[in-house]
C-alpha positions as CSV (number, residue, x, y, z in Angstrom):
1,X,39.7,53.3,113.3
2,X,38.2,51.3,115.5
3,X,38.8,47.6,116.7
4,X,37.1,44.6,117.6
5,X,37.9,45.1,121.2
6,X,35.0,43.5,122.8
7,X,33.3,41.4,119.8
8,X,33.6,41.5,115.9
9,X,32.9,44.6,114.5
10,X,31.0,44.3,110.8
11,X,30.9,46.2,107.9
12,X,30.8,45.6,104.5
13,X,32.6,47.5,101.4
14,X,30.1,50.6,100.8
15,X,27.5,49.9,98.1
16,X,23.9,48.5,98.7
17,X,20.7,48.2,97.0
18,X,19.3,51.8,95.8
19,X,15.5,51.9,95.4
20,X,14.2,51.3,91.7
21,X,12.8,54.4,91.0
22,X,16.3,56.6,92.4
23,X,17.9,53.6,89.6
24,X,15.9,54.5,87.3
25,X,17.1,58.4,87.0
26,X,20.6,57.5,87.4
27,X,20.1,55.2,84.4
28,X,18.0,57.9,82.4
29,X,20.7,60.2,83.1
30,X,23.8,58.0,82.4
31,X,21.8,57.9,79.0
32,X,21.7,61.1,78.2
33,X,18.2,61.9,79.1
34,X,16.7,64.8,81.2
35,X,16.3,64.3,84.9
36,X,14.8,66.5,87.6
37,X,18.0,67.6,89.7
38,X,15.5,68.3,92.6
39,X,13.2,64.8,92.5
40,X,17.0,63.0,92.1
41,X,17.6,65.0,95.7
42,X,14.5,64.2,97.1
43,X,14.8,60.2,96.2
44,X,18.4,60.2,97.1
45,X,18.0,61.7,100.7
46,X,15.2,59.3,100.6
47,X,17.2,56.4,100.1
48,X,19.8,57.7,102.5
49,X,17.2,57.7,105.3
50,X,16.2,54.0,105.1
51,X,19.6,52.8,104.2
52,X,21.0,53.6,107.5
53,X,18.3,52.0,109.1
54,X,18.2,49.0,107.2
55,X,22.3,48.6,107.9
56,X,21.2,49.2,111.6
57,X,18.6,46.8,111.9
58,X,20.8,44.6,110.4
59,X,23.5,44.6,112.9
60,X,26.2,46.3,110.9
61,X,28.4,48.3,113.6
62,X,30.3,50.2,110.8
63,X,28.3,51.5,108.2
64,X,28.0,54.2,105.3
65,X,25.7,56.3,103.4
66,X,25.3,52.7,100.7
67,X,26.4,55.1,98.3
68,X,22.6,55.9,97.4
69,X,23.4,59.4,95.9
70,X,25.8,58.6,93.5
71,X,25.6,56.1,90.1
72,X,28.1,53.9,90.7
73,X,30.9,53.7,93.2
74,X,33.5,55.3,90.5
75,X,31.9,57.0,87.7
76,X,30.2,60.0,89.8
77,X,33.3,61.8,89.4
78,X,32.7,63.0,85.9
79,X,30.2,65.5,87.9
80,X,32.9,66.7,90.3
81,X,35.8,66.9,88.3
82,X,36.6,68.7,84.7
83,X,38.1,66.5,81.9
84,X,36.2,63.9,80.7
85,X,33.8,63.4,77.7
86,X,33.0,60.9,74.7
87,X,33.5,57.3,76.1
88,X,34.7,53.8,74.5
89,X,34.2,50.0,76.0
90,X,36.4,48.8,78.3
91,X,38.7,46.2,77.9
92,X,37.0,42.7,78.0
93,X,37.6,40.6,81.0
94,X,40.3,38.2,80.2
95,X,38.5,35.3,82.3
96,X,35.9,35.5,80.3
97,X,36.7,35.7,77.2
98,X,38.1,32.0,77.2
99,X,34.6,30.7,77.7
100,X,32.4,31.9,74.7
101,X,28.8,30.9,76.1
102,X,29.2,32.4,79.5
103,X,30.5,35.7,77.3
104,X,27.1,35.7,75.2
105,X,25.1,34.8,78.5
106,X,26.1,38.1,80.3
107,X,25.7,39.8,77.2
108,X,22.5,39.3,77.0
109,X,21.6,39.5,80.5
110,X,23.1,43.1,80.4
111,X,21.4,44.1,77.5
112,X,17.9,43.7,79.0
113,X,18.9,45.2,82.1
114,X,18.2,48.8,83.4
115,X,21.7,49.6,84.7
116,X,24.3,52.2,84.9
117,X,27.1,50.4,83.1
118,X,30.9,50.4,84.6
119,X,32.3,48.9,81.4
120,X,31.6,51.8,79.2
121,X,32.7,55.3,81.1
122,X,34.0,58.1,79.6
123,X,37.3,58.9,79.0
124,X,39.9,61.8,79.7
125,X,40.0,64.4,76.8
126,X,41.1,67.8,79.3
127,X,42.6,68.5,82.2
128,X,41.9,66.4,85.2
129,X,40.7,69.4,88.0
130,X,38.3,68.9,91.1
131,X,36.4,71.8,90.2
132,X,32.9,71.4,91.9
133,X,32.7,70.0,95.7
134,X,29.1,71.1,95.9
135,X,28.4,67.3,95.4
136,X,30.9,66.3,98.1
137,X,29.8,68.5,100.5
138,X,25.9,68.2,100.4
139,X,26.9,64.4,100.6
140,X,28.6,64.8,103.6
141,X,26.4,66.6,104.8
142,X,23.2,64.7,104.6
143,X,24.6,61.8,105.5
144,X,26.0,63.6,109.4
145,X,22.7,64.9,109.4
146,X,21.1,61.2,109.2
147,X,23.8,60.1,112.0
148,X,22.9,62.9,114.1
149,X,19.2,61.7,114.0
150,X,20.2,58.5,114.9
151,X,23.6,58.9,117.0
152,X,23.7,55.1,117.9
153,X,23.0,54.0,114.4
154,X,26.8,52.6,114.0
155,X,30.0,52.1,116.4
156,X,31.6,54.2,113.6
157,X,30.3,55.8,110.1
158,X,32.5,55.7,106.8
159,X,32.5,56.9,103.4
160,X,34.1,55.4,100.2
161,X,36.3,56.9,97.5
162,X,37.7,55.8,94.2
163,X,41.3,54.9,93.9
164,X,43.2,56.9,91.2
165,X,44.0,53.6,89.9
166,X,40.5,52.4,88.5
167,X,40.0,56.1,87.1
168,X,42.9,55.9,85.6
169,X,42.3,52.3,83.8
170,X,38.4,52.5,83.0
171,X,38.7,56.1,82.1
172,X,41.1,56.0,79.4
173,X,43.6,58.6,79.2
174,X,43.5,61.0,75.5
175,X,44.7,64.2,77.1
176,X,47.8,63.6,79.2
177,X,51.6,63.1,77.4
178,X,52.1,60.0,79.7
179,X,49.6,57.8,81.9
180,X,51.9,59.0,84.8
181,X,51.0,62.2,84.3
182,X,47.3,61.1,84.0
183,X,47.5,59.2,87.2
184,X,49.2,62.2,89.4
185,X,46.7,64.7,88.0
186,X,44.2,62.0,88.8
187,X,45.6,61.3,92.9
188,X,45.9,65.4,93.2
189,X,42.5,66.0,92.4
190,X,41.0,63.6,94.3
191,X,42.8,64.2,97.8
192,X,40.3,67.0,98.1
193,X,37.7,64.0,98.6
194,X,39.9,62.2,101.1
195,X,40.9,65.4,103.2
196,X,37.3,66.5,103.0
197,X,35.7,63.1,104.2
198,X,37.9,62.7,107.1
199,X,38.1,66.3,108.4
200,X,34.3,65.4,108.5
201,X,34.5,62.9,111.3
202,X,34.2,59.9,108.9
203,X,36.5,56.7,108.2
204,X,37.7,56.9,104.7
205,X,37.4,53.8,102.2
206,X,39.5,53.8,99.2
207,X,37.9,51.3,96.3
208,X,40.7,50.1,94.7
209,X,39.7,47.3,92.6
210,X,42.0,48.4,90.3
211,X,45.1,46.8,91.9
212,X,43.7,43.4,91.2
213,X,41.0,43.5,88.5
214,X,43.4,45.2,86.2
215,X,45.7,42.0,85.6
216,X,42.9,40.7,84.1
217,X,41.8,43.7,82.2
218,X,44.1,46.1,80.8
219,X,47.1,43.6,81.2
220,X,45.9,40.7,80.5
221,X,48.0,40.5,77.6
222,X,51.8,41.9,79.4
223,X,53.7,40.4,81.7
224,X,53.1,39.6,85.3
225,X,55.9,42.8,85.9
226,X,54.1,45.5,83.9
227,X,51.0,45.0,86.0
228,X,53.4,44.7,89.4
229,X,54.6,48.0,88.1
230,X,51.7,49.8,87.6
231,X,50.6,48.3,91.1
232,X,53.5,50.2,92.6
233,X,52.7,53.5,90.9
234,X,48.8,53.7,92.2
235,X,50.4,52.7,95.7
236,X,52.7,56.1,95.6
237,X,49.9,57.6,94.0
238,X,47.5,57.1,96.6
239,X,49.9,57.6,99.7
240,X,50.8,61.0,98.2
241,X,47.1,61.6,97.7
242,X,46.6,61.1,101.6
243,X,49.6,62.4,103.1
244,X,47.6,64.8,104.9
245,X,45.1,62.0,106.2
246,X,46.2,60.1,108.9
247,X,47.2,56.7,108.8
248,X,44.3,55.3,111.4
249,X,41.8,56.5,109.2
250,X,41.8,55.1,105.9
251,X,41.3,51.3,105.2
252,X,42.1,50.0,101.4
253,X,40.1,47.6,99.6
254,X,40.9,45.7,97.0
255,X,39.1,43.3,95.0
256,X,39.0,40.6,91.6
257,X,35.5,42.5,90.1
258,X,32.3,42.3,91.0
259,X,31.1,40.2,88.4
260,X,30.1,36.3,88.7
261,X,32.7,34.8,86.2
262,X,35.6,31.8,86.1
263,X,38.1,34.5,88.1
264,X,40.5,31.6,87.0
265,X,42.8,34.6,85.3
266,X,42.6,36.5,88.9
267,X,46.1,37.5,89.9
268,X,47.0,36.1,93.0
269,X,46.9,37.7,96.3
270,X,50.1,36.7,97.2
271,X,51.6,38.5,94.1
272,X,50.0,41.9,95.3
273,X,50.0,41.7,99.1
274,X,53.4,43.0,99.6
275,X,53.0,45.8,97.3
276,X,49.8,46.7,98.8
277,X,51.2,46.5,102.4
278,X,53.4,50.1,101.3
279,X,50.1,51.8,101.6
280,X,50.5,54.1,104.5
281,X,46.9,53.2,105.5
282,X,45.3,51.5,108.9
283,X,43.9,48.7,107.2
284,X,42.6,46.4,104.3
285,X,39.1,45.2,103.2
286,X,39.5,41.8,101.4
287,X,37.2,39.1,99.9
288,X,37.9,35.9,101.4
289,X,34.1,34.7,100.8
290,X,34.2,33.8,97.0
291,X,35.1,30.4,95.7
292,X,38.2,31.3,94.0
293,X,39.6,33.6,97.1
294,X,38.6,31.9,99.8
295,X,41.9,30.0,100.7
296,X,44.0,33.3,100.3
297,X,43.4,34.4,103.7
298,X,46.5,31.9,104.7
299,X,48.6,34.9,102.8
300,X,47.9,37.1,106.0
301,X,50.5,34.3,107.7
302,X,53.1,35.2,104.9
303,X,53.0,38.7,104.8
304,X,51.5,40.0,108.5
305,X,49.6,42.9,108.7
306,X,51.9,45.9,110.4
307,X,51.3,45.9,114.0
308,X,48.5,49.0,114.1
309,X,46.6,47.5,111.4
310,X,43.3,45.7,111.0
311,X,41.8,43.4,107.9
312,X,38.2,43.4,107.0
313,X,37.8,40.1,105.8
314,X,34.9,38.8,103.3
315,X,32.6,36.3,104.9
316,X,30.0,37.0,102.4
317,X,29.8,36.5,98.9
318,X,27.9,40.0,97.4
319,X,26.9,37.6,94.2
320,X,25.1,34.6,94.5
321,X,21.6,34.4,96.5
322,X,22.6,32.0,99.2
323,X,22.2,33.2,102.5
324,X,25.5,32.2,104.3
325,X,24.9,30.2,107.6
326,X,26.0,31.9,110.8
327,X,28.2,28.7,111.4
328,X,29.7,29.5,108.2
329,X,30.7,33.2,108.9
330,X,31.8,32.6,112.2
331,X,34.6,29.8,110.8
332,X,35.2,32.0,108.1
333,X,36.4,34.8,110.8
334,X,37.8,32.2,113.0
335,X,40.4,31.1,110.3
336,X,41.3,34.5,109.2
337,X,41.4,35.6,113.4
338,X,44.0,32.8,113.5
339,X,46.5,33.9,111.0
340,X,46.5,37.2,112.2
341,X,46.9,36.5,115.9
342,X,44.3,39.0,117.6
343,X,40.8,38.6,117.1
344,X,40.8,42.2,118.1
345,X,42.5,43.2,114.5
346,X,39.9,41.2,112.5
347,X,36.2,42.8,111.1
348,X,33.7,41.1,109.1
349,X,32.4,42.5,106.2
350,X,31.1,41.9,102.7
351,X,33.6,40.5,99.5
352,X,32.4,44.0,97.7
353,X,29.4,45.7,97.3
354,X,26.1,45.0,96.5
355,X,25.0,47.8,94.1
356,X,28.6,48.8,92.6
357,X,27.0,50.9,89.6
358,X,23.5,51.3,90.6
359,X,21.0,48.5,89.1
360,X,23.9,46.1,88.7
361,X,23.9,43.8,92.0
362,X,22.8,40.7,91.1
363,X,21.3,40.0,94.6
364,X,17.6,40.4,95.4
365,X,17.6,43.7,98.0
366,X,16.0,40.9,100.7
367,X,18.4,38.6,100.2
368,X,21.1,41.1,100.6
369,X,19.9,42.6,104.3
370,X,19.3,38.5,105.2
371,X,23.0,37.8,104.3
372,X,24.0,41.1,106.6
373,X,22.0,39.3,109.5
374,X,23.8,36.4,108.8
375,X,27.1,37.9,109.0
376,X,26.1,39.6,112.0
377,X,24.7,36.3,113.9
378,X,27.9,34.7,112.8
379,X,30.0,37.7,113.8
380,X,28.8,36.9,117.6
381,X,29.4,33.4,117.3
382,X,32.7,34.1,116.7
383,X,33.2,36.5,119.0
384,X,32.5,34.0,121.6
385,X,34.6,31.3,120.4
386,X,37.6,34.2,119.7
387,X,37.1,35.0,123.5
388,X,35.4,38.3,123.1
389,X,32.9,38.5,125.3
């Protein structure tokens, strides 16, 4: 994993803006309908194509595929994997539901828009196997083949994977005895997609939203313990999931939900950090850009990072439609480069992605690669003041 060893590195956390018409079949087909495997290909290694360029010209240093040939950042593993079928509506989110007009607002909103929806996946009714990697591999395929067109495209190319955790708590569980069970089958089967995407040459991102958003979700109702607990057990999950993955490689992010809402039921940082820190993992990708997050970075002062890790820290906010100053993102790095103690540990990236489930992202595609310049001007302002170059 690299570091910020002669100026801050950016990045962001995976997804980005997928073309309408590449949308358009992933909705069709999240439907139900009919879809042209080959034309889906075609617009997906389409997509690919410009993405990395548009991350390039934008100054991003370590950069992905934007997740342009799957649906949505979590749910393309129901094509990869055996056991799931039927669906059922997620729990609501428990922020929202104390404020009955914003509720009806995004209902609506949703309802008129042509998205792949998160909040209604399908559940587990067999045995959780990874039973088809033709997906995985073509995927990692296309996207070395891009890189090798373009070898100076990024200091250092990455791919994302889901977290057993957020499987596990949007994909409800109807087959196994015990949601332990359901979670192991879930981190066994999904270590073939770690292994593979760093025995490929790439850095490894596991989404793991879960280990926040869930406090707010699913236990939104329990006590602050039960959701600590189940913290834990996607944690033990996850480092025996990548036990054959080494440490350097793999950077953890973590995240509220990408949704613009109160977040005044958010479970604290500091109430998750130290569990999180038992990840056996090189780093952590956290939103510090938000409103209602934007303080926490003081919890790096609390509980350091280990001495061979690195924090990706959130200078922009992936939902609203202003356009960050460059003064802005450079502070913003500046006050997380402080608690940490070496500039040369810190990255800048993006509070979470742009285009989580693919027609969702609420920012306008030119607004998005103008806030990844931003973060990028204010990236070498910082470097400069941090003593960089």
């Amino acid at each position: 994993m690299r570091w910020s060893e002669d100026r801050i590195l950016t990045t962001h956390t995976g997804s980005l803006p997928r073309p309408p018409e590449l949308t358009r079949l992933y909705v069709r087909r999240a439907r139900g309908g009919e879809v042209d495997p080959a034309e889906l290909d075609r617009l997906g290694k389409e997509a690919l194509r410009q993405i990395v360029d548009k991350q390039a010209a934008a100054g991003i240093d370590i950069g992905n595929n934007g997740e342009q040939q799957r649906e949505a950042f979590f749910l393309y593993v129901r094509h990869r994997m055996s056991g799931f079928g039927s669906g059922w509506k997620r729990w609501p989110r428990g922020d929202v539901e104390r404020y009955p007009l914003l509720k009806q607002q995004m209902a609506e909103q949703l309802a008129t828009r042509e998205a792949v929806s998160n909040m209604d996946p399908p559940k587990a009714v067999g045995e959780v196997r990874y039973i088809d990697d033709s997906e995985l591999k073509s995927e990692i395929a296309d996207f070395r083949a891009v890189l090798d067109r373009k070898p100076n495209a990024f200091v250092e190319p990455f791919l994302t994977a889901p977290s057993p955790g957020i499987i596990a708590a949007a994909m409800k569980n109807e087959y196994y005895d015990t949601d332990e069970a359901y979670l192991a089958a879930l981190g066994q089967a999904l270590s073939i997609e770690y292994e593979a995407i760093v025995e490929s040459g790439f850095l490894l991102q596991l989404d793991c939203p879960d280990l926040a958003l869930e406090r707010h979700l699913s236990y939104q109702d329990r006590p602050l313990g039960e959701f600590l607990g189940f913290v834990e057990r996607v944690i033990d999950t996850i480092n025996r999931a990548i036990a054959n993955v080494p440490r350097d490689r793999v950077r953890l992010h973590v995240c509220w939900g990408n949704y613009e809402g109160p977040h005044d039921k958010d479970v604290p940082l500091e109430d998750i950090l130290p569990i999180l820190q038992k990840a056996n993992v090189g780093g952590f990708v956290l939103p510090f850009a938000n409103p209602r997050h934007q303080h926490e970075y003081r919890v790096l002062q609390k509980f350091p990072l280990a001495d061979d890790q690195v924090i990706v820290a959130g200078v922009i906010d992936d939902l609203t439609g202003f356009v960050e100053h460059p003064e802005v993102v450079a502070d913003r790095i500046e006050n997380v480069a402080r608690v940490v103690g070496d500039p040369k540990r810190v990255m800048a990236g993006t509070d979470c992605g742009f285009d989580t489930s693919a027609g969702m992202g609420r920012v306008t595609e030119d607004v998005v690669w103008a806030k990844m310049k931003a973060m990028a001007e204010g990236a070498k302002i910082a470097s400069k003041r941090l003593g960089l170059n």
